[in-house]
C-alpha positions in Angstrom: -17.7 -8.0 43.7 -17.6 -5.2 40.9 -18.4 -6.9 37.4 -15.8 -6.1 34.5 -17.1 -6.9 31.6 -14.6 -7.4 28.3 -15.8 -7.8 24.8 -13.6 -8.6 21.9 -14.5 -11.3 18.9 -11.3 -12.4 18.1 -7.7 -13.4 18.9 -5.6 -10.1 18.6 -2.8 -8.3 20.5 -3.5 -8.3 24.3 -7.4 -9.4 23.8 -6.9 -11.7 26.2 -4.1 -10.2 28.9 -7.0 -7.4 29.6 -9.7 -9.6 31.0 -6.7 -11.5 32.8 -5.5 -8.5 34.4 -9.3 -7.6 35.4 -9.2 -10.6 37.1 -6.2 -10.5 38.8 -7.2 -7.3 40.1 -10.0 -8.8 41.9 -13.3 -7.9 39.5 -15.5 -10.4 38.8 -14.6 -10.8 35.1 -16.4 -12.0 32.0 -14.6 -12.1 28.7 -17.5 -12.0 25.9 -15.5 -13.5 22.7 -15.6 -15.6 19.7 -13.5 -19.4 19.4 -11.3 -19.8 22.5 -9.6 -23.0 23.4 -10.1 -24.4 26.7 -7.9 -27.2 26.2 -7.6 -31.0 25.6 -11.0 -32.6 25.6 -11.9 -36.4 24.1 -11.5 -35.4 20.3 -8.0 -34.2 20.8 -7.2 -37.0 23.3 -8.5 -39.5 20.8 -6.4 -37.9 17.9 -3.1 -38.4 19.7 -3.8 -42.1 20.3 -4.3 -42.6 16.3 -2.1 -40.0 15.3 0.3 -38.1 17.8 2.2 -35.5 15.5 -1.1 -34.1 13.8 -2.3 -34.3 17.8 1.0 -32.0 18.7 0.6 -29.8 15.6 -3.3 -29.1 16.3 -2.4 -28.6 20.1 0.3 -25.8 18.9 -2.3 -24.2 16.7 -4.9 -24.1 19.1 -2.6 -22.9 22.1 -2.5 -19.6 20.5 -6.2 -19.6 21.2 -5.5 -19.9 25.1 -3.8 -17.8 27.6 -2.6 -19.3 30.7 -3.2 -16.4 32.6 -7.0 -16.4 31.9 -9.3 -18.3 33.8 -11.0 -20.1 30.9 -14.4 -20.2 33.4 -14.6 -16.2 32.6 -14.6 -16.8 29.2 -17.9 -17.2 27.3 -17.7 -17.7 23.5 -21.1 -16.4 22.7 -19.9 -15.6 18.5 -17.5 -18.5 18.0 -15.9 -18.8 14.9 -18.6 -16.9 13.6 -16.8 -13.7 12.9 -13.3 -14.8 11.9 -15.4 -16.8 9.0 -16.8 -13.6 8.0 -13.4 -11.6 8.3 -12.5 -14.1 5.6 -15.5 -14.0 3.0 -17.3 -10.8 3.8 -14.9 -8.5 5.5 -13.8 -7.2 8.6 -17.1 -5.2 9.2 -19.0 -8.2 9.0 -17.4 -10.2 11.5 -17.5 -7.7 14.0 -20.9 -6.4 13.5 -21.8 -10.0 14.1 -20.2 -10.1 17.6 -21.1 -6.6 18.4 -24.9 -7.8 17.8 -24.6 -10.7 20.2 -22.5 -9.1 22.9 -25.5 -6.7 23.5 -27.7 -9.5 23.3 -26.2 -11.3 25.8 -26.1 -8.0 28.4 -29.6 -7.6 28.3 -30.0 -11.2 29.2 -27.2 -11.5 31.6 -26.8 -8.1 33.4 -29.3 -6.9 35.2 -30.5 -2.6 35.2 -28.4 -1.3 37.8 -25.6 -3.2 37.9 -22.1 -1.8 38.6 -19.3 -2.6 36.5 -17.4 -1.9 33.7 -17.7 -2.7 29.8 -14.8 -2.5 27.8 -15.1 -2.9 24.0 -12.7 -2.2 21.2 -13.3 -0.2 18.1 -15.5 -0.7 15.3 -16.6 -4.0 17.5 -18.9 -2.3 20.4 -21.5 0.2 19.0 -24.6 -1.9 20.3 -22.7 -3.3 23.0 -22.0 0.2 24.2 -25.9 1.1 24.2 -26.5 -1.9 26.3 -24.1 -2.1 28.7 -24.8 1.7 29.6 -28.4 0.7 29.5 -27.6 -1.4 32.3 -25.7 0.9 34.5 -22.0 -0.1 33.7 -19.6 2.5 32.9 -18.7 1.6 28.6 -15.1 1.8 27.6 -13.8 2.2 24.1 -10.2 1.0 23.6 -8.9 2.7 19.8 -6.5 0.0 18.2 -6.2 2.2 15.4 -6.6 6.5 15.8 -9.5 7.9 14.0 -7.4 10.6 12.2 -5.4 7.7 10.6 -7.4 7.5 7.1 -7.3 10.8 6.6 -3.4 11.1 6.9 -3.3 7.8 4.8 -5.0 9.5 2.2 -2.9 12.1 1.8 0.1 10.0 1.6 -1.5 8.3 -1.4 -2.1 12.0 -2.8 1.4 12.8 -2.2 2.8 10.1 -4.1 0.1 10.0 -6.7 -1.9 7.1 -6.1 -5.5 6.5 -5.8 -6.5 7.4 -2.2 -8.6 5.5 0.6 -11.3 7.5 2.3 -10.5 9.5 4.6 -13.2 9.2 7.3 -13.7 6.6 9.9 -15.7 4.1 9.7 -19.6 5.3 11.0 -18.9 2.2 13.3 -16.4 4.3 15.2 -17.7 7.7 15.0 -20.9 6.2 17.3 -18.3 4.0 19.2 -16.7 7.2 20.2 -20.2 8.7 20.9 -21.3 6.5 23.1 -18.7 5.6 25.1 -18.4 6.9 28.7 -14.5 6.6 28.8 -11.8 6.2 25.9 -8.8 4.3 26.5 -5.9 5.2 24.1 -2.5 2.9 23.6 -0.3 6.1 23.0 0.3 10.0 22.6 -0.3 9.6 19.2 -3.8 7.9 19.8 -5.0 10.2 22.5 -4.2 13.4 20.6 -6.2 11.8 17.5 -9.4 11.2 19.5 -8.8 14.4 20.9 -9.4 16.4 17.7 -12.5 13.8 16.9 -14.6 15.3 19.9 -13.6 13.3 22.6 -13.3 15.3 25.7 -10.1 14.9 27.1 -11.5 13.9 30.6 -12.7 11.0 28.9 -9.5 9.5 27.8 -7.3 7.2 29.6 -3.7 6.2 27.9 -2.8 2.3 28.7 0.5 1.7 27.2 0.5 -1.8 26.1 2.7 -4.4 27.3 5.2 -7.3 26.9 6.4 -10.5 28.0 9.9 -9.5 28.9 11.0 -13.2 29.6 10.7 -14.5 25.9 11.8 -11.2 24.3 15.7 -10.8 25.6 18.8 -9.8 24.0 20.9 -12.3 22.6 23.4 -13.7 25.3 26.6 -12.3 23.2 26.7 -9.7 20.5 27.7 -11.3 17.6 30.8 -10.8 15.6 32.1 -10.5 12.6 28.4 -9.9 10.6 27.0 -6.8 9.0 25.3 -3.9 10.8 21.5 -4.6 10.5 18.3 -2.9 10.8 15.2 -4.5 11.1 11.3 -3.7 10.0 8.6 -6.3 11.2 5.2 -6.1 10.5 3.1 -5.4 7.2 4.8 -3.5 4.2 2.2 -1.0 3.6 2.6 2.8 3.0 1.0 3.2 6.1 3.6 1.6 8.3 5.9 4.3 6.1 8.0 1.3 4.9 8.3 3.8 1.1 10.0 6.6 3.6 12.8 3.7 5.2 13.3 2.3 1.8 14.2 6.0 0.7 16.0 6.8 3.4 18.0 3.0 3.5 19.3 3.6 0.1 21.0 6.8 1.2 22.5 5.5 4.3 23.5 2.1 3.7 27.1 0.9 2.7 29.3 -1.9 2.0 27.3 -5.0 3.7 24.6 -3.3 5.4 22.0 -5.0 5.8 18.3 -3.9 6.1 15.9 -6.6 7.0 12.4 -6.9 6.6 10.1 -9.5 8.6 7.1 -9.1 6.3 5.7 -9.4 2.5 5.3 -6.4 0.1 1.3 -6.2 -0.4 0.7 -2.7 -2.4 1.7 -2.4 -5.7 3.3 0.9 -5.2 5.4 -1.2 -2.3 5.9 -3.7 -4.5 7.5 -1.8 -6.7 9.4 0.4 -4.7 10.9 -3.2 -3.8 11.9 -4.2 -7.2 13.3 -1.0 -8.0 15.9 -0.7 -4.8 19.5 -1.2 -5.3 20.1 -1.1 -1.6 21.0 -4.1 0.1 18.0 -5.6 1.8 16.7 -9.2 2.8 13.1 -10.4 3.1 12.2 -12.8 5.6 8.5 -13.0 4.9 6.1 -14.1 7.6 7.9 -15.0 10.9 5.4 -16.9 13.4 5.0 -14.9 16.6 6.6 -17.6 19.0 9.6 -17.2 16.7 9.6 -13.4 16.5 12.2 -13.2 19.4 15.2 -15.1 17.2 14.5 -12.3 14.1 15.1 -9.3 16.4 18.3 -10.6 17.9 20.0 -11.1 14.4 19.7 -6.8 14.0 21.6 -4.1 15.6 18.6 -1.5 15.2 14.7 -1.4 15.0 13.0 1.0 12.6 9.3 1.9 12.2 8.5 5.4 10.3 4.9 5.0 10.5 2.5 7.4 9.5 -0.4 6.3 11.8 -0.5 3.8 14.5 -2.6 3.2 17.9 -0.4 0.9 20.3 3.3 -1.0 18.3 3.3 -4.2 20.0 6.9 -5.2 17.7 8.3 -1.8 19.2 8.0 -2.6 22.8 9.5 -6.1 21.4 12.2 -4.9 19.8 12.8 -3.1 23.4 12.6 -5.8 25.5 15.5 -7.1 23.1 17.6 -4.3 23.6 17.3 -2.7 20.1 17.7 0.8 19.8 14.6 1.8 18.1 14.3 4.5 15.1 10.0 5.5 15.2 8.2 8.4 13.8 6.1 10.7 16.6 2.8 8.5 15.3 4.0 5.4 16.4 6.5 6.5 19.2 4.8 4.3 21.8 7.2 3.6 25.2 10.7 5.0 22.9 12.0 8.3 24.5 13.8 10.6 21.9 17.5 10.4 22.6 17.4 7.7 25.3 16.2 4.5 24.0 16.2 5.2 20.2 15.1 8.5 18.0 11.8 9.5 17.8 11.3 11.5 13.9 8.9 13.2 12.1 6.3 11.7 10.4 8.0 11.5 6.2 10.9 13.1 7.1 13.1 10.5 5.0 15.8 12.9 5.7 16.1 12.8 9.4 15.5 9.3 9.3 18.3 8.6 7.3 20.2 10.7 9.9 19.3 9.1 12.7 19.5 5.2 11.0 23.1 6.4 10.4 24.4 7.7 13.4 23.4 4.8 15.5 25.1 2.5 12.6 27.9 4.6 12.9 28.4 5.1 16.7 28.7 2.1 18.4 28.9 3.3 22.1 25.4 5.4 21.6 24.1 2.2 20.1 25.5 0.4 23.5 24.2 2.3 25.5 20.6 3.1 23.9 20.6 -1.2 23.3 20.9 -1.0 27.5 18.4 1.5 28.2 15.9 -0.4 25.3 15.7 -3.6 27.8 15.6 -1.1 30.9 12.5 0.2 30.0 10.7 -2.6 28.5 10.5 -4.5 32.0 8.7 -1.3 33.2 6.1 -2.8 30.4 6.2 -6.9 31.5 3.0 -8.4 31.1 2.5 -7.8 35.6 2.8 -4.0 35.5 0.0 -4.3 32.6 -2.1 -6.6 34.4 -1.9 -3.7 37.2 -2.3 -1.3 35.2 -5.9 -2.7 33.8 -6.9 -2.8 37.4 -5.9 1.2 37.8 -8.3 2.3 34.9 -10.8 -0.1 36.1 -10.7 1.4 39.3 -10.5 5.4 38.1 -13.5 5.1 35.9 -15.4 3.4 38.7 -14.6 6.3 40.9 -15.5 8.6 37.8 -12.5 10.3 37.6 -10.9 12.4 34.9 -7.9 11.8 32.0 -5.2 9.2 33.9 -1.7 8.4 33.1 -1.9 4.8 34.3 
C-alpha cells in the first residue's frame, strides 16, 4: 500500500479532512501533528463522576481536537502542544519551526530511502520536512494557505492609505518551501496565479478547492419576514480582508434599516477607527464559535468579502452552502462564479462594490435566484467530493503528471 504522509502542527481549516480523505482513498496514511484528542480515557471518565458539567464542557473543547472521519491510529502527535504554546509566547514562526524540526526527524527514523509515497506539508511549516521526505523517495507537496504575493499587495494598501507598511516579502520559510517542493497545491485562482509569478512552474501546481460540510451549513427553512435587508462579513476585521473598502462602500449604499453585520472584532487602529467614525448602520457580533457559525449566516440576505489577498475562504463556501449570494473580490473569489452565485469585483474597487451590494439589495428575484444557485454549487464542495478529490492529486503526483484541475 502507497504511504501518504500529512504533516501539519496544529488544528486549522481542513488539517484534518486531508489525511481523512488519504485514507479513504486507500493510502496507507500517517498524519504527523501536534495535540489531537483521541477521546475519553480514565482522567476524563473520572472527572464526570466528580463533576459532570466541567466533564461535558472539557469534552466540547476537546472535540474540536477530533475528527470523526480520521482514524485516530494514523495520527501520531510527535510536537504536542509544543507549538501552539509557542504560537502564544514566541510567535507563529516559532511553533512551526518546532514541528517542522521534528517531522523530519521522525522521517528519517520512520521511512525508509526508497520508499514511495507522498508528503504533504503546509507553508512556512515544512522546509526540513521537505528535505527529508524527498531524501527518502516520497514525492513533497506544499499546500499555500496564504499566496506569496500577499504582503507585498498588503503593503501597498497601507501606503495607499498612509499607514506604516508590513514587509513585503515572504517569509524565507516559504521562499525554500516553494523551492523544495516537488508539487504545489493551491486552494484557488488567486493562489495559483501568485505562486506562479514566485517561480513555481506551472506544471508543478495543482488547485484543490477546499470544501464544506453541506449538512450543517443550510438555508434557513423559511425566509424571514418583516426584518431589514442584511449583509454579512465573518472573519477578522483587518485591511487585508478589505473590510476599510466595504465600510466605504456600505455607507453609500445603505438606507433606511439596512443592516450590515459583522461576525468579528476591529483589531487595527486604522479599522478601529474607520469603525468609530461610520454613520452607517452596522451591528457587531464579535466572535461567533464555529459550531454556531451556521445560525449568523442565516439571519443575512447577502455575503460580502472584498479581500485583498486570500489562499482558500472557508466562510465563503459557508455562506454558499447557506444559500447567500456572495459579493468577493477576484483575490478571494474561491468556488463564486461572477453573475451566477454572487459578483466577483475588483480588488478596492469600493465603487463597484457598492454597485453590486446594491443591486442584489434591491432586486429580490436576482437575489432568489443567485440564493438557489449559492446552495447548488456548494454540495459540489461537501466534505465526500473533497475526500475524493485528495485521493485525485495523490494519485496524479504519484503518476508524475503535470498542472490538474482536481
Amino acid at each position: 500500500m502507497t504511504r501518504a504522509i500529512v504533516s501539519h502542527p496544529s488544528k486549522q481549516g481542513n488539517m484534518y479532512r486531508i489525511p481523512a480523505g488519504a485514507a479513504l482513498c486507500g493510502f496507507e496514511t500517517v498524519f504527523l501533528t501536534g495535540y489531537y484528542w483521541r477521546g475519553p480515557g480514565a482522567p476524563m471518565r473520572l472527572l464526570r463522576k466528580v463533576h459532570p458539567p466541567a466533564a461535558d464542557r472539557l469534552t466540547g473543547l476537546l472535540a474540536r481536537r477530533r475528527l470523526p472521519d480520521l482514524d485516530p491510529d494514523c495520527v501520531r502527535r510527535i510536537s504536542g502542544p509544543v507549538p501552539e504554546l509557542l504560537y502564544r509566547f514566541a510567535g507563529y514562526p516559532a511553533g512551526n519551526w518546532a514541528h517542522d524540526r521534528l517531522a523530519a526527524l521522525w522521517l528519517a527514523a520512520h521511512v525508509a530511502r526508497g520508499t514511495r509515497g507522498i508528503f504533504h506539508g503546509f507553508q512556512e511549516s515544512c522546509a526540513r520536512s521537505l528535505a527529508a521526505a524527498r531524501s527518502r523517495g516520497l514525492a513533497a507537496i506544499l499546500e499555500i494557505t496564504l499566496p506569496p504575493s500577499t504582503n507585498a499587495l498588503v503593503a501597498a494598501e497601507h501606503r495607499r492609505i498612509g499607514i506604516p507598511p508590513e514587509p513585503a516579502d515572504p517569509s524565507p520559510a516559504f521562499l525554500q518551501e516553494l523551492g523544495r517542493a516537488d508539487y504545489v497545491v493551491a486552494q484557488s485562482r488567486f493562489s495559483a496565479r501568485s505562486a506562479i509569478e514566485f517561480g513555481v512552474e506551472p506544471g508543478r501546481i495543482f488547485q484543490v478547492p477546499l470544501g464544506v460540510d453541506a449538512e450543517r451549513f443550510r438555508p434557513a427553512d423559511s425566509p424571514a419576514a418583516g426584518r431589514p435587508f442584511r449583509a454579512l462579513f465573518t472573519g477578522q476585521m483587518s485591511i487585508r480582508k478589505g473590510v476599510h473598502h466595504l465600510l466605504e462602500a456600505w455607507a453609500s449604499v445603505a438606507r433606511g434599516d439596512d443592516e450590515l453585520l459583522f461576525a468579528g472584532y476591529p483589531r487595527e487602529p486604522y479599522v478601529v477607527e474607520l469603525v468609530g467614525r461610520s454613520q452607517a448602520r452596522q451591528r457587531y457580533l464579535g466572535f461567533v464559535p464555529h459550531d454556531r457559525l451556521q445560525e449568523v449566516y442565516r439571519q443575512a440576505d447577502i455575503f460580502v468579502f472584498p479581500s485583498l489577498a486570500e489562499g482558500g475562504v472557508y466562510v465563503i463556501y459557508e455562506a454558499l452552502a447557506c444559500g447567500l449570494p456572495c459579493v468577493v473580490s477576484e483575490n478571494a473569489g474561491s468556488a463564486v462564479r461572477d453573475g451566477v452565485e454572487g459578483f466577483v469585483v475588483p480588488v478596492g474597487d469600493v465603487e463597484r462594490l457598492a454597485d453590486r451590494i446594491r443591486r442584489l439589495r434591491d432586486d429580490e428575484p436576482l437575489r432568489r435566484r443567485m440564493s438557489l444557485a449559492a446552495r447548488a454549487r456548494a454540495e459540489r464542495f461537501s466534505w465526500r467530493e473533497f475526500y475524493r478529490r485528495v485521493g485525485l492529486l495523490y494519485s496524479d503526483v504519484l503518476g508524475r503528471g503535470g498542472a490538474s484541475a482536481v
